[in-house]
N, CA and C atoms as a LAMMPS dump frame, in Angstrom:
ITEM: TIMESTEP
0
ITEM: NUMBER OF ATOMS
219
ITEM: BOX BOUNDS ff ff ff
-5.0000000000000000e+02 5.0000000000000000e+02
-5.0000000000000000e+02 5.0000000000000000e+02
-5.0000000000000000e+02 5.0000000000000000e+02
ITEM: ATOMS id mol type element x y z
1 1 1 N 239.825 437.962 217.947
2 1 2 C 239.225 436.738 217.485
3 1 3 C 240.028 435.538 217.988
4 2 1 N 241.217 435.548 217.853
5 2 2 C 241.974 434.946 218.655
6 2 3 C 241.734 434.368 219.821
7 3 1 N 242.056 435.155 220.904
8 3 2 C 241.609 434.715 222.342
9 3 3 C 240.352 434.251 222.24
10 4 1 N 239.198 434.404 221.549
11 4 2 C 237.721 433.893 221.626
12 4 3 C 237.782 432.709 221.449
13 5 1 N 238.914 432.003 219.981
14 5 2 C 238.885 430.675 220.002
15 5 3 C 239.306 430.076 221.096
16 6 1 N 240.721 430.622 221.875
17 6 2 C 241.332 430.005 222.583
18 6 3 C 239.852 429.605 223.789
19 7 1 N 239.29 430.76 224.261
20 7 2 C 238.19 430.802 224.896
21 7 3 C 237.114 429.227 224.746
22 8 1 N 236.469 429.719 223.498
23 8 2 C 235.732 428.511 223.22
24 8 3 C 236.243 427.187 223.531
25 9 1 N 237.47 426.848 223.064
26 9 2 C 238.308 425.438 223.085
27 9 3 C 238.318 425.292 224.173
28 10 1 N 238.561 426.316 225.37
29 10 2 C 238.889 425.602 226.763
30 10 3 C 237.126 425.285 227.716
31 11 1 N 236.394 426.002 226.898
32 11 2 C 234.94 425.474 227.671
33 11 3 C 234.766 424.164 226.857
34 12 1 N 234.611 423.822 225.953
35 12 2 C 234.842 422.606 225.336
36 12 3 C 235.152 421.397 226.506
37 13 1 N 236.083 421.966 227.29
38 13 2 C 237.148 421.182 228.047
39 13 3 C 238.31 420.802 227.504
40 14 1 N 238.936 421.318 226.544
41 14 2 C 239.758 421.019 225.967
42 14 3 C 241.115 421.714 226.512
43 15 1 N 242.095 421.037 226.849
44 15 2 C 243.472 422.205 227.615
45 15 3 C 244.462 421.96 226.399
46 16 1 N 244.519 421.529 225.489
47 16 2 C 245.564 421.528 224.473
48 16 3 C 244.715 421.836 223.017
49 17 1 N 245.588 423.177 222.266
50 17 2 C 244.805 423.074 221.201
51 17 3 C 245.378 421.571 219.897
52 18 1 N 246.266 421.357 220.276
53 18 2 C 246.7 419.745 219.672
54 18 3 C 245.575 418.498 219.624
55 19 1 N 244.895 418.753 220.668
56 19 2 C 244.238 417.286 220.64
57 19 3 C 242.514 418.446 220.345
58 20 1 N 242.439 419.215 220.22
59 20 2 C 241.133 419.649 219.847
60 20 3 C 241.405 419.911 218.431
61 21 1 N 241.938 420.334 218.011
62 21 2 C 242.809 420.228 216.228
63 21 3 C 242.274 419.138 215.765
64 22 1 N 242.953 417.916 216.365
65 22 2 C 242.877 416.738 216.099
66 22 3 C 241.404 416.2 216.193
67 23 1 N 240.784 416.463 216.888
68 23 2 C 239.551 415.792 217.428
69 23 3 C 238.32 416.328 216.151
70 24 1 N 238.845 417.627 215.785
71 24 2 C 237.853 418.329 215.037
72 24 3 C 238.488 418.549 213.181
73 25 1 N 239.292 417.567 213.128
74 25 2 C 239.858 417.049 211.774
75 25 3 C 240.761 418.751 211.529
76 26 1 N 241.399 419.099 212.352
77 26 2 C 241.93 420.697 211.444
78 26 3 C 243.463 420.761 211.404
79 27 1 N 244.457 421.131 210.693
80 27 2 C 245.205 420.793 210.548
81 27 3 C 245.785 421.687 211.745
82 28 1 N 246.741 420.706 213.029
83 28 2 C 247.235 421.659 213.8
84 28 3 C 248.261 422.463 213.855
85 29 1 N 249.009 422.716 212.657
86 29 2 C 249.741 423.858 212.97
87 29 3 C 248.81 425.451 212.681
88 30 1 N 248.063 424.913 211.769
89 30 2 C 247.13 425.845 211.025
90 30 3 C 246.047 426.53 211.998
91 31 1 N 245.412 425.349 213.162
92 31 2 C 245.204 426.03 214.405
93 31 3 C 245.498 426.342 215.507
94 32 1 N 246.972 425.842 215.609
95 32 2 C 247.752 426.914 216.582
96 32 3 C 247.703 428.579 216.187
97 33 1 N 247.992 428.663 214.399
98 33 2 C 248.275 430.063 213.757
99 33 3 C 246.843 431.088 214.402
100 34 1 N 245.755 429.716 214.043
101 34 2 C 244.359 431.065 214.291
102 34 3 C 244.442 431.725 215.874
103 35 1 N 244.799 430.441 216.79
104 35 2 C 244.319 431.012 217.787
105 35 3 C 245.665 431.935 218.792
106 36 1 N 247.158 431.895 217.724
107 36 2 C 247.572 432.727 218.235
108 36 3 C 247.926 434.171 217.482
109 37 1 N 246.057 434.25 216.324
110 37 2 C 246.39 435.1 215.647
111 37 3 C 247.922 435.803 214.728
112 38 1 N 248.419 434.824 214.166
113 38 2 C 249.529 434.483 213.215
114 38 3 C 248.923 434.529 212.079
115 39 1 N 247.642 434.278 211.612
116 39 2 C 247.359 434.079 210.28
117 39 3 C 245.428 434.337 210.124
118 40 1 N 245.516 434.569 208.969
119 40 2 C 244.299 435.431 208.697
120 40 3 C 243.383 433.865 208.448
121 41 1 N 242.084 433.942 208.829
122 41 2 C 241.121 432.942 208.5
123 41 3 C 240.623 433.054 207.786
124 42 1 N 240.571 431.962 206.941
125 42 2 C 239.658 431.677 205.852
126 42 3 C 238.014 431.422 206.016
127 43 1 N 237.31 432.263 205.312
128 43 2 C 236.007 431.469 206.07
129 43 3 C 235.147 430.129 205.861
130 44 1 N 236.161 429.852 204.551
131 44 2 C 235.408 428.577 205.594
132 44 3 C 236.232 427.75 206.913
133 45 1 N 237.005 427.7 206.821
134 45 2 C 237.677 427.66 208.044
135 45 3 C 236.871 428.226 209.361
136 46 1 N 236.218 429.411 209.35
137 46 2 C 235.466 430.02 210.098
138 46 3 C 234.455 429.329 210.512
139 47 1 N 233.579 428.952 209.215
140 47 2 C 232.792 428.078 209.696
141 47 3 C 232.397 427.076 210.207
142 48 1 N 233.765 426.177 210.008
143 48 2 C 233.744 424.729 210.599
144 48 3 C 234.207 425.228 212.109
145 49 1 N 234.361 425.935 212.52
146 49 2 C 235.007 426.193 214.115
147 49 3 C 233.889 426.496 214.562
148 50 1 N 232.874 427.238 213.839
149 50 2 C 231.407 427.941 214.224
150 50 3 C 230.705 426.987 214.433
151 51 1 N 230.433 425.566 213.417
152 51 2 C 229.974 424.529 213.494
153 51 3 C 230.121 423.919 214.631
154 52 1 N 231.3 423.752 214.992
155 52 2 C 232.043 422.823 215.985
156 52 3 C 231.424 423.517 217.196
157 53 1 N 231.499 424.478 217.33
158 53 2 C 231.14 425.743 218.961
159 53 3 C 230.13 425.461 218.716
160 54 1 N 229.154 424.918 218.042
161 54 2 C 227.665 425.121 217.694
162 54 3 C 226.929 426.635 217.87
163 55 1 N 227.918 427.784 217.416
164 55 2 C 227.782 429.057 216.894
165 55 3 C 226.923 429.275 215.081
166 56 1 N 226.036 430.539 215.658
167 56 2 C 226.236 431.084 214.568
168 56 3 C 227.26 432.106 214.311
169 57 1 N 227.133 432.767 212.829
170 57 2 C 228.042 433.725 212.622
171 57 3 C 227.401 435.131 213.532
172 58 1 N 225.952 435.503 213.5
173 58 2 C 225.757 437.032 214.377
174 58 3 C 226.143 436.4 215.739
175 59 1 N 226.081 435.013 216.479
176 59 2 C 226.429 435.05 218
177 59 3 C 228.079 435.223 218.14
178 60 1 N 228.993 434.528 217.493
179 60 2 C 230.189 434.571 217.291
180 60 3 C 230.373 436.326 217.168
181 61 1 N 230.127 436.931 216.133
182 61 2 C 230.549 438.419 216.233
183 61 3 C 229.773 439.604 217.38
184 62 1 N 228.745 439.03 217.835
185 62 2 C 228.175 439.546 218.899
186 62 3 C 229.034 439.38 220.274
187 63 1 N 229.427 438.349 220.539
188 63 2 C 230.199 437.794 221.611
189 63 3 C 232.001 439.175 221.365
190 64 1 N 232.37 438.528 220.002
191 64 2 C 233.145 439.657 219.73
192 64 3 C 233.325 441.495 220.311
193 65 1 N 231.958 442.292 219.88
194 65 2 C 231.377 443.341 220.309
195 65 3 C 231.018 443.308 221.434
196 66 1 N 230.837 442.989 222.073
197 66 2 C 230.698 442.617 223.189
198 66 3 C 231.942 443.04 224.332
199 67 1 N 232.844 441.8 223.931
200 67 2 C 234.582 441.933 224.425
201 67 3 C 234.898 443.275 224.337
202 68 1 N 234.922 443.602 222.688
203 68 2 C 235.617 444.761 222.383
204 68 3 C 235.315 446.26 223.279
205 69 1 N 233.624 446.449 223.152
206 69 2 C 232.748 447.166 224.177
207 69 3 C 233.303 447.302 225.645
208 70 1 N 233.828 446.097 226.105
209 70 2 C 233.89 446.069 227.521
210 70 3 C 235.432 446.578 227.973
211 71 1 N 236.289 446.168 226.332
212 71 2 C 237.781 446.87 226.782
213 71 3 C 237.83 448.285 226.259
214 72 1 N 237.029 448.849 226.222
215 72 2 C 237.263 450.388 225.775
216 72 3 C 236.794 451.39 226.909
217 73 1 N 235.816 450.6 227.658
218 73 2 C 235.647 451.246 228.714
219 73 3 C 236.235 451.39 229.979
């Protein structure tokens, strides 16, 4: 889940998660933790990142399965 945020943030165009933190009101040490998987997410926390990606929750975990699918093979 991790790398997915990091993922999302950089199509964004975003190269620092500091100023996308910032841009999207989240506290940035709190999203450094998510996206270097340090700390468990809250959902709503979840959701405002889902919001922000303009994700739902089945495309977000689909995208997930997906990844996971492709590293097992």
């Amino acid at each position: 889940m991790a790398v997915k945020f990091t993922e999302l943030r950089k199509k964004k165009g975003y190269t620092s998660y500091e100023s996308f933190a910032f841009d999207h009101e989240l506290p940035r040490m709190q999203y450094w933790r998510i996206e270097n998987g340090k700390t468990n997410i809250t959902l709503k926390t979840l959701c405002k990142l889902l919001v922000v990606h303009n994700l739902t929750p089945e495309e977000f975990f689909s995208m997930l399965s997906k990844k996971e699918t492709k590293s097992r093979k």
